[in-house]
C-alpha positions in Angstrom: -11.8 24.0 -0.5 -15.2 24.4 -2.4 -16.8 25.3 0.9 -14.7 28.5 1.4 -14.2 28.8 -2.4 -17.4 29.2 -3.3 -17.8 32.4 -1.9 -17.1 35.9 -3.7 -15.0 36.7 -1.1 -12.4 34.2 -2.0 -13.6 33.5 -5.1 -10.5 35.2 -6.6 -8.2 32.7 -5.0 -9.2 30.1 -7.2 -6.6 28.1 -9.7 -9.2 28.2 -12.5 -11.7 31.2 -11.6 -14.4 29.0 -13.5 -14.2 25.9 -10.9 -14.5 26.0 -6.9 -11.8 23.3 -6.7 -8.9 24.4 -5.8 -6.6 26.9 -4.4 -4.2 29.2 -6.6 -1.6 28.9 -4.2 1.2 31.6 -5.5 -1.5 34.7 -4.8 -0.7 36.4 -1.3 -4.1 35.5 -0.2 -4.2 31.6 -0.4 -1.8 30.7 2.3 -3.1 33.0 4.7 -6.7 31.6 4.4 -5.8 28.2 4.7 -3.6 29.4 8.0 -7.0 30.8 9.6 -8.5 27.8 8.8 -6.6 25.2 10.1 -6.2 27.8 13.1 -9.7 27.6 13.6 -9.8 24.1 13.5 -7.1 23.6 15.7 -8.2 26.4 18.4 -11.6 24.4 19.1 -10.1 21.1 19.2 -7.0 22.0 21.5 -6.3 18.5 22.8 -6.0 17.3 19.4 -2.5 15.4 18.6 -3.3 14.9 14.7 -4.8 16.8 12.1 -5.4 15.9 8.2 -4.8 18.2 6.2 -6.5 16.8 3.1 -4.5 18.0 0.0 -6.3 15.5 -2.5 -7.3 15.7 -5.9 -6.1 19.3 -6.4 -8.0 19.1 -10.0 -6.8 22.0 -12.1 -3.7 22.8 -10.5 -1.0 24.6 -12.8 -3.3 25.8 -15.0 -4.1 29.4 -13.7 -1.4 32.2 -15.3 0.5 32.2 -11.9 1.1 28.8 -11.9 2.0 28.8 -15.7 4.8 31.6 -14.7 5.8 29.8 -12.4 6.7 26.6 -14.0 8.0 28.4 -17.1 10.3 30.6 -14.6 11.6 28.2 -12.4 11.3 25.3 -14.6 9.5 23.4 -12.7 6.0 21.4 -13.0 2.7 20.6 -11.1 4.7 18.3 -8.5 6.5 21.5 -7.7 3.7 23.6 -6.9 2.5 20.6 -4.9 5.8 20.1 -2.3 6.3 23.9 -2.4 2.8 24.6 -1.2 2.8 21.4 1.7 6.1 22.5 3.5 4.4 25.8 4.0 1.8 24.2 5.9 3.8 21.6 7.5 5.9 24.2 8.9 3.8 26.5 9.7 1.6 24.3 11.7 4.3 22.4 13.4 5.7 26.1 14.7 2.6 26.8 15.8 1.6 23.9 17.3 4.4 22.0 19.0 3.9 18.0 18.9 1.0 18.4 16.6 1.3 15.4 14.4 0.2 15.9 10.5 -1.8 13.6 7.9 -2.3 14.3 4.1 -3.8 12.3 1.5 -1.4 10.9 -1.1 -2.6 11.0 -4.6 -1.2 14.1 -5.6 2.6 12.0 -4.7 1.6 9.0 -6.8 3.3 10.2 -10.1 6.0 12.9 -8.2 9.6 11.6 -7.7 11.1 10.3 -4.5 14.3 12.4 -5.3 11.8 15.4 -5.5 9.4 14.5 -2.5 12.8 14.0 -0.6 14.3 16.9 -1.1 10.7 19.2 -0.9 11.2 18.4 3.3 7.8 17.4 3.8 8.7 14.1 5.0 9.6 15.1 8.9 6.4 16.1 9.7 3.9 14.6 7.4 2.6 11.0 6.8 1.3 9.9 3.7 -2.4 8.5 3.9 -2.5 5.9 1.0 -6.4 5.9 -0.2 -8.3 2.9 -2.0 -11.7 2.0 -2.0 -12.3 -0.9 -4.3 -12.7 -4.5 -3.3 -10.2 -5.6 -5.7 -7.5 -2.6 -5.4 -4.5 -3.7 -7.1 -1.5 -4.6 -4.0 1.4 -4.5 -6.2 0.5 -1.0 -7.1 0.4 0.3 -3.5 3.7 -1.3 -2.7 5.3 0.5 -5.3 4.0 3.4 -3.7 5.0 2.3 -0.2 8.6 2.0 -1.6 8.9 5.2 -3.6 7.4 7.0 0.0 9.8 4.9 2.0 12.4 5.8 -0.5 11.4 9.8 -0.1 12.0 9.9 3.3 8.4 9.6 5.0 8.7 7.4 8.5 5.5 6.8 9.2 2.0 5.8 6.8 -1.8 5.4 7.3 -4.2 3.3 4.8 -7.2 4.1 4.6 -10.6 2.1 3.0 -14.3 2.9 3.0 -17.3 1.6 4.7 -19.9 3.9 3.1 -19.4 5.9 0.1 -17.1 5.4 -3.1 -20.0 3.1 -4.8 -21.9 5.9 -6.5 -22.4 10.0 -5.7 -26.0 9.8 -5.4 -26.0 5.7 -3.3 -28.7 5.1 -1.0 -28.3 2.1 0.6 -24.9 0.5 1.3 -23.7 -2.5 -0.4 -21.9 -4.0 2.9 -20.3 -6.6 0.5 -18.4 -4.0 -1.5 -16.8 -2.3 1.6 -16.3 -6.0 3.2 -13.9 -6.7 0.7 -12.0 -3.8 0.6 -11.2 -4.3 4.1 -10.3 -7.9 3.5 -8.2 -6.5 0.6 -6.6 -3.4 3.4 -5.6 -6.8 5.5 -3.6 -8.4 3.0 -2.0 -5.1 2.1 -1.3 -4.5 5.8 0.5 -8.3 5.7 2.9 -7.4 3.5 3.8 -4.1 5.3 7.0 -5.8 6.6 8.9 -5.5 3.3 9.4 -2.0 3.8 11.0 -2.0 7.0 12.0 1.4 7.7 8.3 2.7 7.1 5.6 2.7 10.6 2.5 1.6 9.2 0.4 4.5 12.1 -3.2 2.9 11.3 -6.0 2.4 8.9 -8.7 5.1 8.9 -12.4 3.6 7.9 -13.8 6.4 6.2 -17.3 7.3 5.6 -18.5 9.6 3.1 -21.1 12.0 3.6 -21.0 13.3 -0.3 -18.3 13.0 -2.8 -18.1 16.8 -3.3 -19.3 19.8 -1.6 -21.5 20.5 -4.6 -22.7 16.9 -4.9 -26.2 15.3 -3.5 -25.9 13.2 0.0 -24.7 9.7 -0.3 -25.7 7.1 2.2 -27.2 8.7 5.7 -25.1 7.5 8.6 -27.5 5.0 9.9 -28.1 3.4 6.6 -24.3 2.6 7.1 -24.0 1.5 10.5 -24.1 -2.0 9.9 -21.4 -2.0 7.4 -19.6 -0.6 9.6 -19.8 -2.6 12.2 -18.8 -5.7 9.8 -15.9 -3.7 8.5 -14.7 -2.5 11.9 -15.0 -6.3 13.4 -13.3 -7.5 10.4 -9.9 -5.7 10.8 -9.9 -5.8 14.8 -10.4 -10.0 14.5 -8.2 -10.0 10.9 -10.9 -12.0 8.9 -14.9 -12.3 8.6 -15.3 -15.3 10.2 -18.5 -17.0 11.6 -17.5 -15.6 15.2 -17.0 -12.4 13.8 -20.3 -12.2 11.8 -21.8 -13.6 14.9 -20.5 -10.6 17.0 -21.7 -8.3 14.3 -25.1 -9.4 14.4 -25.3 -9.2 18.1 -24.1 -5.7 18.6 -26.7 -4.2 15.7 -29.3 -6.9 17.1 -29.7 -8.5 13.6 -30.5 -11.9 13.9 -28.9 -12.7 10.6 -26.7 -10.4 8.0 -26.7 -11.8 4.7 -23.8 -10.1 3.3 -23.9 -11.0 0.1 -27.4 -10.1 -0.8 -27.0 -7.1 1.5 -30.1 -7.6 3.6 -30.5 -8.2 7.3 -32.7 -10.2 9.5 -34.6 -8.3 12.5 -35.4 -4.9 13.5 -31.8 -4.1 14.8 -31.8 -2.0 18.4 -28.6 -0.1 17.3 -29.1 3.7 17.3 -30.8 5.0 13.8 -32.1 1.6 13.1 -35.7 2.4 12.6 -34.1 4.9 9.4 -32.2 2.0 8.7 -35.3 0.0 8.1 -37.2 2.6 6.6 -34.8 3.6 3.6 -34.9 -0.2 2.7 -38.1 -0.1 2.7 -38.6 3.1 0.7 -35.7 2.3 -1.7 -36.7 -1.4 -2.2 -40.3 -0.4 -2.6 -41.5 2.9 -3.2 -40.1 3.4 -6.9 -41.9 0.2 -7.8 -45.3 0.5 -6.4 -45.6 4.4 -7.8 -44.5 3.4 -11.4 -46.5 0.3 -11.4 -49.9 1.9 -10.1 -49.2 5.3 -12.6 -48.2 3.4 -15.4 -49.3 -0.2 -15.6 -53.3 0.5 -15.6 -54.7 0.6 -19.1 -57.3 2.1 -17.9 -55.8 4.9 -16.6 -54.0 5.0 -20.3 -57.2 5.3 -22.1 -59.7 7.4 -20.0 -57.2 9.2 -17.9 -54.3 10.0 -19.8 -52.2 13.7 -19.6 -54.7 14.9 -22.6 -57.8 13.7 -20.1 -55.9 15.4 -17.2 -55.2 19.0 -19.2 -58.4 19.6 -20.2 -60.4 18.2 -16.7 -62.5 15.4 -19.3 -63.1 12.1 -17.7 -65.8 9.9 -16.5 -66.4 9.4 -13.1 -67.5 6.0 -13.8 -64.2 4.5 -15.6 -62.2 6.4 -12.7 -64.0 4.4 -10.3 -62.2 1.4 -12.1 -58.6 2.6 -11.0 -58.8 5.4 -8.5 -59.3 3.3 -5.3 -56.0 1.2 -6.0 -54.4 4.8 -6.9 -55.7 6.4 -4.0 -54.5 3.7 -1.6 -51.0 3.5 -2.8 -50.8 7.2 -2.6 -52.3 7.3 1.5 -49.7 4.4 2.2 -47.0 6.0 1.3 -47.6 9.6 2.5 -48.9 7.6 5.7 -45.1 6.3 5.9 -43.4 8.9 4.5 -44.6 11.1 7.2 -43.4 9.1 10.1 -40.0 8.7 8.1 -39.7 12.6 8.1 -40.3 12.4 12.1 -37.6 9.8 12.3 -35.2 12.1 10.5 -36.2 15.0 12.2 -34.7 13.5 15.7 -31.4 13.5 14.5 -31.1 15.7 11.5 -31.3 19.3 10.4 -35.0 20.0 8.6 -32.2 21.5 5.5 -30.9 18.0 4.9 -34.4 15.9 5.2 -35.7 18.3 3.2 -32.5 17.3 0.8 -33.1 13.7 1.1 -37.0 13.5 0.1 -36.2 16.0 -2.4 -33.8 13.4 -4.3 -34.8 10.4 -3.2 -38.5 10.7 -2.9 -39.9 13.4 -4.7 -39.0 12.5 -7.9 -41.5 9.8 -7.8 -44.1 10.6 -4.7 -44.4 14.1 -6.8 -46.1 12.6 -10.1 -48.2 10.3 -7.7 -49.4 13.3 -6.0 -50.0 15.3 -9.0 -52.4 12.6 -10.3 -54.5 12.3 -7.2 -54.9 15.9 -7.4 -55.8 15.5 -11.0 -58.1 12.8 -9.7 -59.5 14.8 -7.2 -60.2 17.7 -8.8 -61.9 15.7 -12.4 -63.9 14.0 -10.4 -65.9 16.7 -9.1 -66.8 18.6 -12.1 -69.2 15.5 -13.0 -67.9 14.4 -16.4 -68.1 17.9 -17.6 -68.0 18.7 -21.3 -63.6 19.2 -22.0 -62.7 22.4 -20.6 -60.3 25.1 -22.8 
C-alpha cells in the first residue's frame, strides 16, 4: 500500500497518518481504493485464474482513532479488523469475478484464533500462503499453523521460500547457499503435509524480491539471481540437490562448475543477463577494495597530499609523481568498466534504476576516487604554488 499511500491524495487513508504502511480500513474511502485496484489489476490480466492479494505485515493496524472505536465498541481486537476487512475483499472479488481463485499471505493469522478465522468466512474463497525464508525455519512451528488453518476451515495452502531477497535490504550479490537450504528446508515441510489430511497443499511460490519495501534501496538485480534460481527451482522439481541436479544446473546457466558453498561459479554463463551477472561480482568483490586501498594505504599520499594539501591547492608536483600514476590507473580502470557496466544495464533496465544502482552501490566509493583525481588534476597544474586562501 505505500505505493498508493504515499500520495496526498490518499494520504488521509492511512492507519497512522505519520507512516505510509497501511490502510485505515473503517474510513469510506479505503475499501473503495483497494476495489479499483485490484480491478485494475484484474481488467489487464483477464485470463488470470488467481490473484494475491497480499495482506502482510499490516504494521500499525488498530492504532488510528477509528480502529481504537472500534475495538472499544464492538469489543473486539486487531484480529477483528483483520477478518472483517479480508471477507470484504474476498467477496467482493469473487462476485465480480466468477471462478477467480484468491491467495493472501498468512502472518497477520499466525496469533488469530481458528474459532475466529472460522467464523470470519474467509476460508471459502481464500488460501493461506504460509511464508518463511530462513534456511533453518523451525517445522514444528509451521505445522501448528497448518493445523490451526486446517482447523479454521481453509481447504487449500501454498508455501512459499525465497531465492533472492530476505538476506539483507540493501544485498548485492546472492548467497545461493542461504536460499538452497530453505528450499531443502520447504521439502521436508512439504513431507510431512500428509498429517493434515483435509488441507490441499496448491503449490510452493519461489519468490524473488526486488526491495523489501517500497521506500527501501534495490536488493539483488534479477540477473545477479538467476543462478540461484535455477538451483532452487531444480532442487524442488528433482526433490534434493544431488550431483545430477547440480549437473543440470550448471548446464542450463552454462557454468562449468557452481560452488555453492562459497557462492562463486566457474565460466562465463550464456544464460540471459550473465555478462551483469559477472560484472557485479566483479565490482562487488573488487571495486571497494582497490579504491580504499589506493586512497588510503599510500603514505605518501598521507603526508604530502592529505585533505589540508587538497583545501588549500599546496603540493609538490614532484612527491605526486610518487603516487599519482598508480591513483590515476585505478581510477581509468574502473571508470573504463564502469562504463561498459552502465551499457549492460541500459539494455534491459530503465536509466531511473541504473542510475539507483551506481548511486548505492558505486558512488559511494568511485565518488571520493574521483574527487581526488580532480584534486590531482587540478594541484598539479598550478606548479607547487605558494598555499592558496
Amino acid at each position: 500500500m505505500e505505493f498508493v499511500l504515499k500520495h496526498n491524495k490518499h494520504r488521509n487513508l492511512r492507519e497512522v497518518l505519520k507512516f505510509p504502511n497501511s490502510l485505515n480500513p473503517h474510513l469510506p474511502g479505503s475499501l473503495k481504493l483497494v476495489k479499483e485496484m485490484l480491478s485494475q489489476v484484474l481488467d489487464k490480466h483477464s485470463k488470470s485464474g488467481w490473484i494475491h492479494i497480499g495482506a502482510d505485515e499490516v504494521f500499525s493496524l488498530g492504532e488510528s482513532p477509528e480502529s481504537k472505536q472500534f475495538i472499544s465498541e464492538q469489543r473486539g481486537d486487531v484480529g477483528n479488523i483483520f477478518l472483517d476487512h479480508i471477507k470484504e475483499i474476498g467477496n467482493f472479488l469473487v462476485n465480480k469475478y466468477p471462478g477467480l481463485k484468491l491467495l493472501m499471505w498468512d502472518d497477520m493469522m499466525r496469533k488469530i484464533s481458528k474459532e475466529r478465522i472460522r467464523d470470519s468466512g474467509i476460508t471459502e474463497h481464500i488460501a493461506p500462503v504460509v511464508w518463511f525464508y530462513q534456511p533453518d525455519f523451525n517445522i514444528e512451528q509451521v505445522e501448528t499453523f497448518l493445523a490451526k488453518y486446517m482447523a479454521s476451515g481453509f481447504k487449500n495452502v501454498w508455501f512459499a521460500s525465497a531465492f533472492k531477497g530476505a538476506t539483507g535490504v540493501s544485498q548485492v550479490w546472492t548467497p545461493i547457499k542461504f536460499h538452497l537450504d530453505n528450499h531443502l528446508r520447504w521439502l521436508q515441510m512439504i513431507k510431512s503435509i500428509s498429517k493434515f489430511p483435509s488441507l490441499h497443499l496448491q503449490g510452493l511460490a519461489l519468490t524473488g524480491w526486488q526491495r523489501y519495501d517500497h521506500y527501501s534501496t534495490l536488493c539483488e538485480l534479477l540477473p545477479v539471481a538467476i543462478p540461484s534460481l535455477v538451483v532452487c527451482m531444480q532442487t524442488v522439481t528433482h526433490g534434493s540437490f544431488t550431483n545430477e541436479v547440480k549437473k543440470k544446473s550448471q548446464q542450463m546457466l552454462g557454468f562449468k562448475n557452481i560452488n555453492v558453498d562459497n557462492n562463486v561459479s566457474e565460466g562465463e554463463g550464456t544464460f540471459a543477463g550473465a555478462e551483469i551477472y559477472q560484472m557485479v561480482h566483479r565490482i562487488s568483490q573488487n571495486m571497494k577494495s582497490e579504491v580504499t586501498h589506493v586512497l588510503e594505504s599510500n603514505s605518501e599520499i598521507k603526508g604530502w597530499f592529505s585533505q589540508y594539501n587538497r583545501k588549500y591547492r599546496f603540493a609538490n608536483p614532484r612527491n605526486m609523481d610518487h603516487f599519482g600514476g598508480e591513483v590515476l590507473r585505478v581510477h581509468k580502470q574502473w571508470e573504463e568498466y564502469l562504463g561498459n557496466f552502465r551499457l549492460e544495464m541500459e539494455k534491459i533496465y530503465f536509466s531511473d534504476t541504473v542510475e539507483e544502482w551506481m548511486e548505492v552501490n558505486v558512488n559511494p566509493y568511485m565518488d571520493p576516487l574521483r574527487a581526488f583525481v580532480k584534486d590531482y588534476h587540478d594541484i598539479m597544474a598550478l606548479n607547487a604554488k605558494p598555499k592558496q586562501n
